[in-house]
N, C-alpha and C positions, 0 to 999 in steps of 0.2 A: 908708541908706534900704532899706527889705525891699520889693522889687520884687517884683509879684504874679506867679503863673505865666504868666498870660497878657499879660503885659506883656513879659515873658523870651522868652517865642516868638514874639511879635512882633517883637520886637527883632534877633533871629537870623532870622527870615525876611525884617522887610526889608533885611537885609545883603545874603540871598542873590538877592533882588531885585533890586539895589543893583547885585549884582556880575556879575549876566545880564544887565541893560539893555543894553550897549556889545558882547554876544555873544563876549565875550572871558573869559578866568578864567586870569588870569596865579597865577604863584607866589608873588608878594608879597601879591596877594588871600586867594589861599587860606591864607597865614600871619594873614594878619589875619583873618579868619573863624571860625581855628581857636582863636586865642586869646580870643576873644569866643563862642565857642562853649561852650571850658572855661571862662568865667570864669560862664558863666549859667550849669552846670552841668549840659549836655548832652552823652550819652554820645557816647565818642568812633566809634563804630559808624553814629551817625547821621548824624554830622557826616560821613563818609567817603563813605556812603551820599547823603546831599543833593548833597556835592559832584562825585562819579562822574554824576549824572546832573542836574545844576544846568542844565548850557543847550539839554537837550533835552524839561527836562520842561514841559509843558504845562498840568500841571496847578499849577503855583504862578502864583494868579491876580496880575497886576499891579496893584493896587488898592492907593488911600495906606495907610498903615497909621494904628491910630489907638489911641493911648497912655490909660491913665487919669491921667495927671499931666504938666502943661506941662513939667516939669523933667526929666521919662523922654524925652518928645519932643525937648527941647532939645538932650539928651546923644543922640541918637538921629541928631540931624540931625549934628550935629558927628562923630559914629563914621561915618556914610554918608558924606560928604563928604571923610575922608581914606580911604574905603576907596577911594572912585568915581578920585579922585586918583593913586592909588597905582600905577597902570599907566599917566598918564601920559596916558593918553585918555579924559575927559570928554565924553561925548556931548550935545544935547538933551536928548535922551529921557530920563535920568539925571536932569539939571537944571528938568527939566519935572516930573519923576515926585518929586522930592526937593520941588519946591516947591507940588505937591498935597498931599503929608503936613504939609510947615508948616502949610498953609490947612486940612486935615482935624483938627488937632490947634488952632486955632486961634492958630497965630503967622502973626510977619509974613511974607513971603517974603523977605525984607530979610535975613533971619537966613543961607539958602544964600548970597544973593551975596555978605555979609561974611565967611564961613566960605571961599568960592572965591575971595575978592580974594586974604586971607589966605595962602592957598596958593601964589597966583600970582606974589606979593609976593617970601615968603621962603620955596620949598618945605621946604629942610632943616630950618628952626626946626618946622617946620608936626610930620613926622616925627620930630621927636627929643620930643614930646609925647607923653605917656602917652594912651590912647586913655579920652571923657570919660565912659562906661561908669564905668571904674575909681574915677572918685570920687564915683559915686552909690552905688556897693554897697555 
């Protein structure tokens, strides 16, 4: 699928969303950021740059994000959900902010708490999945 540019940036800013919600930015965040950063093919300058200043900046508005194709969102909601996951601390605010972009994008909400059962289920299967980015592009 040829993902439009503004699809790509959206994508990579609600990770960084994603990953400011819980005011945390572990290491394993920032790996998974990075690789989704390179794989939209964003220079790696930027991404050092977003990330240096990700939980002080102010001006990345929290607003759902909102995809041109249910199937950018789907793969959207599933990469946010093993990011939010990945430290191990899931917040509300995360699970609230994740299930305005379902409803912005027009899914169900159904889709985060089957993605978070998932997780909770069998975390290691959840991780040893390629991130669902990688099989839209």
């Amino acid at each position: 699928m040829n993902i439009p540019v503004l699809d790509r940036s959206n994508y990579l800013k609600g990770l960084f969303i994603t990953a400011k919600l819980d005011k945390e930015l572990s290491q394993k965040e920032k790996e998974i950021l990075k690789k989704i950063s390179d794989k939209l093919g964003f220079a790696t300058d930027f991404y050092q740059e977003t990330i240096r200043s990700l939980l002080t900046n102010k001006y990345i508005k929290e607003e759902p994000i909102i995809f041109s194709d249910k199937e950018i969102a789907r793969s959207f909601l599933s990469d946010a959900i093993k990011l939010a996951c990945s430290n191990n601390l899931v917040t509300d605010q995360e699970i609230n902010w994740l299930k305005n972009t379902a409803i912005a994008n027009d899914l169900n909400t159904e889709v985060v708490d089957k993605e978070l059962k998932s997780y909770k289920e069998s975390p290691s299967l959840f991780f040893g999945k390629d991130f669902a980015l990688f099989s839209i592009i």
